[in-house]
C-alpha positions as CSV (number, residue, x, y, z in Angstrom):
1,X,10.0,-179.7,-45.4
2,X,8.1,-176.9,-43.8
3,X,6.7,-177.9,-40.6
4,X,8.1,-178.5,-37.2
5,X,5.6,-178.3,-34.1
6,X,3.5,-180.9,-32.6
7,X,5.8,-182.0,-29.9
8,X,9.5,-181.2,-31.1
9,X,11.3,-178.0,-31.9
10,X,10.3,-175.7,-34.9
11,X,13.4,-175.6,-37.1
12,X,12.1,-173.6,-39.8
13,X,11.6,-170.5,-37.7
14,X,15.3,-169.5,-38.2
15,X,15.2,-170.7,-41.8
16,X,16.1,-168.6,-44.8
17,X,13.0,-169.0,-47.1
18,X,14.5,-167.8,-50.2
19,X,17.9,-170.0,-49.4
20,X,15.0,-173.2,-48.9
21,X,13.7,-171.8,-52.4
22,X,16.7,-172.1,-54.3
23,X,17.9,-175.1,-52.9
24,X,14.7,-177.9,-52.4
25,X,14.4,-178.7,-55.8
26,X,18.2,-179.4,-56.2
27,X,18.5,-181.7,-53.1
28,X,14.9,-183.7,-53.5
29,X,15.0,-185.7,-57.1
30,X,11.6,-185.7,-58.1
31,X,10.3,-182.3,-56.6
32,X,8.5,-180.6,-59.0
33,X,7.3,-184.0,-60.1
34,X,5.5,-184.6,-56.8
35,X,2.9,-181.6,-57.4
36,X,2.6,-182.7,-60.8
37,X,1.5,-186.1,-60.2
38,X,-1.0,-184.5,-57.3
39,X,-2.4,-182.2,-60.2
40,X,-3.1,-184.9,-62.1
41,X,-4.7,-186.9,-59.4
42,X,-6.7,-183.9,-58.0
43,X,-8.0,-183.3,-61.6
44,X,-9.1,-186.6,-62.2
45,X,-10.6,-186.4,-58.8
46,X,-12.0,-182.9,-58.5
47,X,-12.7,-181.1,-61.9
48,X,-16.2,-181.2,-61.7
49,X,-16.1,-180.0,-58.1
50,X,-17.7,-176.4,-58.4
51,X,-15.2,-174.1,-57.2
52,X,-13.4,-177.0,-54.8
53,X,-11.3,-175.7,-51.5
54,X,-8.2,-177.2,-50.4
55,X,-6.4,-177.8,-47.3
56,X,-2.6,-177.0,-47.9
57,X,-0.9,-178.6,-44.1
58,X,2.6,-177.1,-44.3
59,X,2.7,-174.2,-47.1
60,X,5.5,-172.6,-46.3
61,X,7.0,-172.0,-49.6
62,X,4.0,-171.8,-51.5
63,X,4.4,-175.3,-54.2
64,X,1.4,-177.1,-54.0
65,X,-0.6,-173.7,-54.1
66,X,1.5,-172.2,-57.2
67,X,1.3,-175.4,-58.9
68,X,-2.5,-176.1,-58.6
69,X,-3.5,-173.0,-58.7
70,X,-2.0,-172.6,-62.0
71,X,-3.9,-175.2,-63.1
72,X,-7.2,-174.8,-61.7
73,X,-8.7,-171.3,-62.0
74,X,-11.2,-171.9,-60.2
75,X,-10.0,-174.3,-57.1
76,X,-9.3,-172.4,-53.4
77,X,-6.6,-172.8,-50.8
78,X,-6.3,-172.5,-47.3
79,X,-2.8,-172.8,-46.1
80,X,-1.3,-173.0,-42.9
81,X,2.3,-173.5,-41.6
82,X,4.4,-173.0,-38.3
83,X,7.1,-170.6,-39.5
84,X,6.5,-167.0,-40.1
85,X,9.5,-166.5,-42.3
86,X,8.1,-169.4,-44.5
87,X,4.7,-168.6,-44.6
88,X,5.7,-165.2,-45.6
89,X,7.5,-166.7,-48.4
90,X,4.8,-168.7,-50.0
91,X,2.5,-165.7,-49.8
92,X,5.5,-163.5,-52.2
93,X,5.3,-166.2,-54.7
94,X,1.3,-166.5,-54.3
95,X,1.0,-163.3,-55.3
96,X,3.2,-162.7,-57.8
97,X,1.8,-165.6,-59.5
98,X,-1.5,-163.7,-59.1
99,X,-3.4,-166.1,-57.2
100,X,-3.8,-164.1,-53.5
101,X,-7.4,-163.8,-54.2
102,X,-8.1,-167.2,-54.1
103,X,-5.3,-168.1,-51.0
104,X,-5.7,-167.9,-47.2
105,X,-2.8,-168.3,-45.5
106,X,-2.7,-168.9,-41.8
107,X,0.2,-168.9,-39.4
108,X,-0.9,-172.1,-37.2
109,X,-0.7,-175.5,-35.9
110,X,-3.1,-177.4,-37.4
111,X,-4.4,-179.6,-34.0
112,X,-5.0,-176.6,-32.0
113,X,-6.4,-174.3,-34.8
114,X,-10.0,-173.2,-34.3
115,X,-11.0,-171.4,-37.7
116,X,-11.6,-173.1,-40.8
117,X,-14.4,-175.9,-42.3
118,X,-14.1,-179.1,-44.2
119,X,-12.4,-179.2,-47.2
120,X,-12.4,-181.2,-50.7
121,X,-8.9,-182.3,-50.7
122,X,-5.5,-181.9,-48.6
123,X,-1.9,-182.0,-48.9
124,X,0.6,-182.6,-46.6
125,X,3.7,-182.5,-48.6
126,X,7.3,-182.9,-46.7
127,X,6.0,-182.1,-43.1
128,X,5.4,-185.3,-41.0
129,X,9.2,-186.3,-40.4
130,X,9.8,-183.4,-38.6
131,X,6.9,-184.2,-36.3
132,X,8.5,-186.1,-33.2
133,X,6.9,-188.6,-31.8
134,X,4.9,-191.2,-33.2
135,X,1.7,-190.1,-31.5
136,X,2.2,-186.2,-32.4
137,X,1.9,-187.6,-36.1
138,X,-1.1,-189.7,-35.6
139,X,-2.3,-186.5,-33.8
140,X,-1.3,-184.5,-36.5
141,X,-3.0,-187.2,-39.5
142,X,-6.3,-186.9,-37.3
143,X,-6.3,-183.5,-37.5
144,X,-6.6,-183.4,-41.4
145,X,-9.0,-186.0,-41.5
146,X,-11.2,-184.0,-39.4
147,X,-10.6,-181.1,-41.6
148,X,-11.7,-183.8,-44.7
149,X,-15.1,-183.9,-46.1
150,X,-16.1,-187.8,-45.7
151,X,-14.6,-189.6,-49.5
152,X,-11.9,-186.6,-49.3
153,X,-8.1,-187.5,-50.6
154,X,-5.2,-186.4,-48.9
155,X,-1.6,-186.8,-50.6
156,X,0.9,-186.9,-48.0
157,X,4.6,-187.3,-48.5
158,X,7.7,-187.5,-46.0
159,X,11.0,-189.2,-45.2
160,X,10.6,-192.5,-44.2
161,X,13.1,-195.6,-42.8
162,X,15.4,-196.6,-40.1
163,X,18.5,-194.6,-39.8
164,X,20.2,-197.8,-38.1
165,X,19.7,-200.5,-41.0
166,X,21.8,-201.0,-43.8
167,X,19.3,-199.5,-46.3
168,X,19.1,-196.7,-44.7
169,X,22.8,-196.1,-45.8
170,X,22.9,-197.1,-49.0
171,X,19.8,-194.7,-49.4
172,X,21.9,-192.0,-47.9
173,X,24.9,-192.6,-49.9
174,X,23.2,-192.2,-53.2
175,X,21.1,-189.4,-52.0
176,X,24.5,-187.1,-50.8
177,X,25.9,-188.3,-54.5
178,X,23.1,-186.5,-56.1
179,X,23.1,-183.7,-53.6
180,X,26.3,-183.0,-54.6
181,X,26.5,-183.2,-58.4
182,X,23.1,-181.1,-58.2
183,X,25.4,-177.8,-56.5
184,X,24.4,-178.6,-53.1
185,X,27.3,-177.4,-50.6
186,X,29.1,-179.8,-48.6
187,X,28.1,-178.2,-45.1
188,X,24.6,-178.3,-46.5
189,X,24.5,-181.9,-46.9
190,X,26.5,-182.4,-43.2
191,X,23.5,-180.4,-41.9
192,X,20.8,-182.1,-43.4
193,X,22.5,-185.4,-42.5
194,X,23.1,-184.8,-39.0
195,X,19.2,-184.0,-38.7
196,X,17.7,-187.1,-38.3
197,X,17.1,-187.6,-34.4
198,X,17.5,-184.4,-34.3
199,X,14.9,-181.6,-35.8
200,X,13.9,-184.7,-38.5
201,X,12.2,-188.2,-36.8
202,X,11.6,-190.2,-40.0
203,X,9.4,-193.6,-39.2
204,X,9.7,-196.4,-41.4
205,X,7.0,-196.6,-44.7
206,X,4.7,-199.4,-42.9
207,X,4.6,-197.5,-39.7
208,X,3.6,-194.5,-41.6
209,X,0.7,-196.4,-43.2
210,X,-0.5,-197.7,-39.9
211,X,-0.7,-194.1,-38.7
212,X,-2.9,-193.0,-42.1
213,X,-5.1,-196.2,-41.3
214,X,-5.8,-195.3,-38.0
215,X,-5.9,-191.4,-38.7
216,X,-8.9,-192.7,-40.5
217,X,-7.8,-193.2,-44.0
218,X,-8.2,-195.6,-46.2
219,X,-7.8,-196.9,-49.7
220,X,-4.1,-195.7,-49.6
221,X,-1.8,-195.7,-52.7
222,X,1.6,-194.8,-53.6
223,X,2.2,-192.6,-55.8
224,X,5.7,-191.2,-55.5
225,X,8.8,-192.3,-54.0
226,X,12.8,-191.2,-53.9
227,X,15.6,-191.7,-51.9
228,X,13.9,-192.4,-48.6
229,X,10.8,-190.4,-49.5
230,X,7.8,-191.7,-49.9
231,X,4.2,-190.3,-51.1
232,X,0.8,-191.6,-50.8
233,X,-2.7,-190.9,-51.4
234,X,-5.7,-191.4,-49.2
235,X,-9.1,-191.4,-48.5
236,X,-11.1,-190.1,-45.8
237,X,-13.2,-193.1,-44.9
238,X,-16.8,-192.2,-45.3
């Protein structure tokens, strides 16, 4: 959850990255799992690339980079996120995981950043509901598939329903439930709660799909899901 421009206000600028650290893994079941499963994918997928790059779209905090890059001595990232603080966080934990020489991080929006090439993959991990608007997402989705070699996978996850329907509720319910028993303060689930419509503009999963399909992806998969998140991968088309 690391990315807030593209047509609404950034809330991450204010954020305290070490608090955001501490505390994403215990309110999102599944965290850790979601790089794992994109390790696996992008290994199947890229390891016998020579020396593949990486588009990281949100990096603020570093995950996908520390996780990969772990894995894969000889893959490259380029990262970019909207929030200083956060971006300055991810590059701590780059580097004392030892993998700055093999990391560009960029403090940028991705639809108006002028640097850069195509790259063999891309990740968009947590970002997209804090996107208002449903045309600043498909704006945003473009913009990584022009970043995308042609064939290229992206793996994308976000929050996804209605906030008026039933299911969202339920979905809510059992998501505070494991906030809480996880150590998650009170006030910290209130806050996140009171987001949505707010600094978070979650679209329901089909709409989200439409938007990948006419970004210009295709061949899209699940291949994570929790709560009200959602994660897929996709396909540049050719």
């Amino acid at each position: 959850m690391k990315d807030g421009k593209n047509g609404t206000v950034n809330p991450w600028e204010q954020a305290d990255p070490d608090r955001y650290t501490r505390n994403i893994s215990r309110k999102i079941p599944g965290y850790q799992l979601q790089y794992e499963l994109i390790d696996k994918l992008l290994t199947a997928l890229l390891d016998k690339q020579e020396r593949p790059e990486l588009l990281v779209v949100g990096a603020g905090g570093g995950q996908e980079i520390i996780t990969l890059g772990a894995s894969h001595p000889d893959w490259r990232f380029c990262g970019l996120d909207t929030s200083a603080g956060m971006l300055e966080a991810a590059g701590q934990r780059i580097a004392a995981a030892g993998l700055t020489d093999r990391v560009h991080l960029h403090h940028a929006d991705l639809c108006s950043w002028s640097s850069g090439g195509q790259y063999d993959a891309a990740t968009c991990m947590l970002v997209l509901h804090f996107v208002q608007g449903r045309e600043s997402k498909l704006a945003l989705l473009k913009a990584i598939a022009a970043r995308l070699k042609p064939g290229a996978p992206l793996f994308i996850s976000a929050i996804n329903g209605d906030p008026a329907s039933q299911a969202w509720q339920l979905q809510m319910a059992g998501w505070k439930v494991h906030m809480l028993q996880g150590g998650v303060e009170l006030s910290d689930w209130e806050q996140f709660a009171a987001s949505f419509g707010v600094t978070s503009h979650p679209l329901p999963a089909a709409e989200m799909e439409l938007l990948l399909k006419q970004a210009g992806f295709t061949q899209l998969s699940g291949f994570f899901g929790s709560f009200l998140i959602n994660g897929w991968t996709a396909v540049r088309q050719p």
